[in-house]
C-alpha positions in Angstrom: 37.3 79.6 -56.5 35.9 76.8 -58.2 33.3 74.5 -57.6 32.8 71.8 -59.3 29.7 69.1 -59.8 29.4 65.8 -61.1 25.5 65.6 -62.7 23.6 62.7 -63.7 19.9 62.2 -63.6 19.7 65.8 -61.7 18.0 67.9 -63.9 14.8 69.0 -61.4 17.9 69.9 -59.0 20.0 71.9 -61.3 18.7 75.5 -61.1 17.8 75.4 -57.1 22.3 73.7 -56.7 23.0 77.4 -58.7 20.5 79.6 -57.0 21.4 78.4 -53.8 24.9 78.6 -54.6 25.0 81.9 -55.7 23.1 83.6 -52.9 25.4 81.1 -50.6 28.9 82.7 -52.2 27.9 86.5 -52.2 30.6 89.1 -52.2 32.7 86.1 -53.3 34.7 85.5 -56.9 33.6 82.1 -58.2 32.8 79.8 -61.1 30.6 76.4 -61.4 31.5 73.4 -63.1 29.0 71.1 -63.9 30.2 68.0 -65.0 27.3 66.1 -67.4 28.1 62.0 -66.6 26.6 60.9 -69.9 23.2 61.6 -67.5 20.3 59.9 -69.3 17.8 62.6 -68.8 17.5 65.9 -69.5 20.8 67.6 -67.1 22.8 68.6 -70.6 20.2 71.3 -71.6 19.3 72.4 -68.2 23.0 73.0 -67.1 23.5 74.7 -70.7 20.1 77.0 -70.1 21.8 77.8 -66.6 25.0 78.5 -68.1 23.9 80.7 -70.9 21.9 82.7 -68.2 25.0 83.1 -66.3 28.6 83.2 -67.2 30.2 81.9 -64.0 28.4 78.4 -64.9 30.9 76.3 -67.3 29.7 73.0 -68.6 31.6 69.9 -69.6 29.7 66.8 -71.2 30.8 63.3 -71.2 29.6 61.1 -74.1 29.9 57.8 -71.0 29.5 57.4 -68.4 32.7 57.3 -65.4 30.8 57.7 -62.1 31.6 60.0 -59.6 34.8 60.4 -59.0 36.3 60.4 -62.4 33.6 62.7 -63.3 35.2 65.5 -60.5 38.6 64.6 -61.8 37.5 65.7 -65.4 35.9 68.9 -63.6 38.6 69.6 -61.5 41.4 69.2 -64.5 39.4 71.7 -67.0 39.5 74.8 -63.6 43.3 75.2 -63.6 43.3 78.7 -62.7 41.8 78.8 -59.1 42.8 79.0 -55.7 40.6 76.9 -54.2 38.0 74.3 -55.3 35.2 72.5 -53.6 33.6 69.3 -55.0 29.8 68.7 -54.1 26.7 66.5 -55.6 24.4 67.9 -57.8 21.3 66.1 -55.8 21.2 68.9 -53.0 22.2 66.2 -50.5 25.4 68.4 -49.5 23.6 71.6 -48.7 25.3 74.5 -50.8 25.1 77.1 -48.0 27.7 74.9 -46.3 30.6 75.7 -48.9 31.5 78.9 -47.1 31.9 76.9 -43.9 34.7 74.5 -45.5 36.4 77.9 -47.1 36.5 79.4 -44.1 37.9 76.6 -42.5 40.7 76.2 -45.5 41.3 79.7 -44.9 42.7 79.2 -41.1 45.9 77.8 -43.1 46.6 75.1 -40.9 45.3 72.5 -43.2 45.1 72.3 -47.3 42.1 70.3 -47.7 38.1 70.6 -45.6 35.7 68.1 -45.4 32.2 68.4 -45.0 31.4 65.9 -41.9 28.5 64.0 -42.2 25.9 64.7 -40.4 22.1 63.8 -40.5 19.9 60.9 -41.3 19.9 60.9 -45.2 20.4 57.2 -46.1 18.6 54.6 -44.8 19.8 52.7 -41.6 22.0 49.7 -43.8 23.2 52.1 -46.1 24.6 54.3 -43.5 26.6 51.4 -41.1 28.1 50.5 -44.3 28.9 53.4 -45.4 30.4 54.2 -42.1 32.1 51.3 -41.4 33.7 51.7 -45.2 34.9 55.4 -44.4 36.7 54.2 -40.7 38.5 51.5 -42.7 39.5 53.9 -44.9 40.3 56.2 -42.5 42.4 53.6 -40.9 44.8 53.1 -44.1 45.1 57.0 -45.7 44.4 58.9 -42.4 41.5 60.5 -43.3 38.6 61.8 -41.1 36.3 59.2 -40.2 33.8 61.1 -41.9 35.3 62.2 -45.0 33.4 62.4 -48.2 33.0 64.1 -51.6 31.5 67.2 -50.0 35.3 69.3 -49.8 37.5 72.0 -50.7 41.0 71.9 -51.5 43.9 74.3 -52.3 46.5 73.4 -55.1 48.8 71.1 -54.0 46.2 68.7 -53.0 44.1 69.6 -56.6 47.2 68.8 -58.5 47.7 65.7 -56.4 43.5 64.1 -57.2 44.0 64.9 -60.4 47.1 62.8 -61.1 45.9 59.7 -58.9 42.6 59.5 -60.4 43.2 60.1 -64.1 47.2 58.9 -64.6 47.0 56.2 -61.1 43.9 54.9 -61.1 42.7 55.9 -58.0 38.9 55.3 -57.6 37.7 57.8 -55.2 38.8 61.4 -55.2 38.6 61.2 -51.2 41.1 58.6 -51.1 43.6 60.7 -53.4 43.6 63.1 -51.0 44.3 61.0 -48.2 47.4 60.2 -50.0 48.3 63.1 -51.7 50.2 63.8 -47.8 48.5 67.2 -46.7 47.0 67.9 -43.9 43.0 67.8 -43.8 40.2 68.4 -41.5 36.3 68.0 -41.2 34.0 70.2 -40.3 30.3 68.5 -39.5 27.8 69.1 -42.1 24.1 68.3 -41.6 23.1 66.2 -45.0 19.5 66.6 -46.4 17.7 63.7 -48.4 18.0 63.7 -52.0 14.6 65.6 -52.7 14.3 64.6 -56.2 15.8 62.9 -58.7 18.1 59.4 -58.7 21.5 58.0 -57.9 23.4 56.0 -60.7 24.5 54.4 -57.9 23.3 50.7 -57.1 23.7 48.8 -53.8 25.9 46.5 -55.9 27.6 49.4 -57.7 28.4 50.7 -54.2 30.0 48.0 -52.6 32.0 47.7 -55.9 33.4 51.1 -55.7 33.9 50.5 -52.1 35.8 46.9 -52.4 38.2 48.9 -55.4 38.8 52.0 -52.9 39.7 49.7 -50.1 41.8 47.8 -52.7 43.5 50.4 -54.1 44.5 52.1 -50.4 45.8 48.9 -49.1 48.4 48.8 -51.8 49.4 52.5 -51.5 50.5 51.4 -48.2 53.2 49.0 -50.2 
């Protein structure tokens, strides 16, 4: 298994994400990917310290910066050889000790990608009706659950399938790829934390941006 982590401006939240991790995946076979988004602070050597200390810890380092969700594309292309991956934020926001509820989930066979659900009062009140009313739209066009996010694991078919719509296609959000990658999903719900420390390269404007090019792009898959 492969988990993989877009970082920018998480360097205090590094070594707890692998700790936490680690002692959440015990008696499992796994490998971290920590994705450096050209972060302006000091996530390159902390990820390199952690990966030095520990040989399941891989790290890749962009020179710009892509956001998000060509950031896990980049992760999720350089772990070829796993069976499953799971994609969650470096900020502690998706709480690592739920990765072994979306893998046992993925494991029922029924379904080839798991969200994490959201759960929980982590953003403030305006940021959370947009965000929800973004992800029913959404929803609405791919068939996604209404509470789909970045927090997930996938098997193959549904890897393969992010990969080429984000890096050859375009698409802008990973969770929209897998809406139309065809595969059958499900969510599990997921109590999120607030970020503890460290920051967000994401704007209010930078968010409605990303959200008015998702919504863009998955009204013309339905062409």
């Amino acid at each position: 298994m492969a988990v993989v982590v877009p970082v920018y401006g998480n360097e205090a939240t590094l070594p707890e994400l692998a700790d936490r991790l680690a002692a959440a995946l015990t008696g499992r076979e796994w490998r971290l990917r920590l994705v450096i988004d050209a972060s302006p602070d000091d996530s390159a050597a902390v990820a390199l310290a952690l990966a030095a200390r520990d040989a399941r810890i891989a790290v890749t380092g962009l020179t710009v910066n892509v956001g998000q969700h060509a950031a896990l594309a980049c992760g999720l292309a350089a772990e070829p050889a796993a069976d499953v991956w799971v994609c969650l934020d470096a900020d502690l926001q998706d709480p690592p000790e739920a990765v072994p509820l979306l893998l046992d989930r993925l494991a029922a066979g029924d379904v080839e990608a798991v969200f994490a659900g959201r759960r929980g009062r982590y953003e403030s009140p305006l940021r959370r009706l947009t965000g929800t009313l973004h992800r029913r739209l959404a929803g609405r066009l791919t068939g996604l659950p209404p509470d789909a996010g970045a927090f997930l694991a996938m098997r193959p078919a549904v890897r393969a399938a992010v990969v080429t719509a984000v890096q050859e296609h375009g698409a802008p959000s990973v969770v929209l790829a897998v809406g139309r990658s065809g595969r059958p999903v499900a969510s599990v719900p997921v109590v999120r934390d607030r970020r503890p420390v460290g920051r967000s390269a994401w704007t209010a404007r930078a968010r409605l941006r990303q959200s008015l090019r998702s919504l863009t792009w998955a009204v013309r898959g339905r062409r």
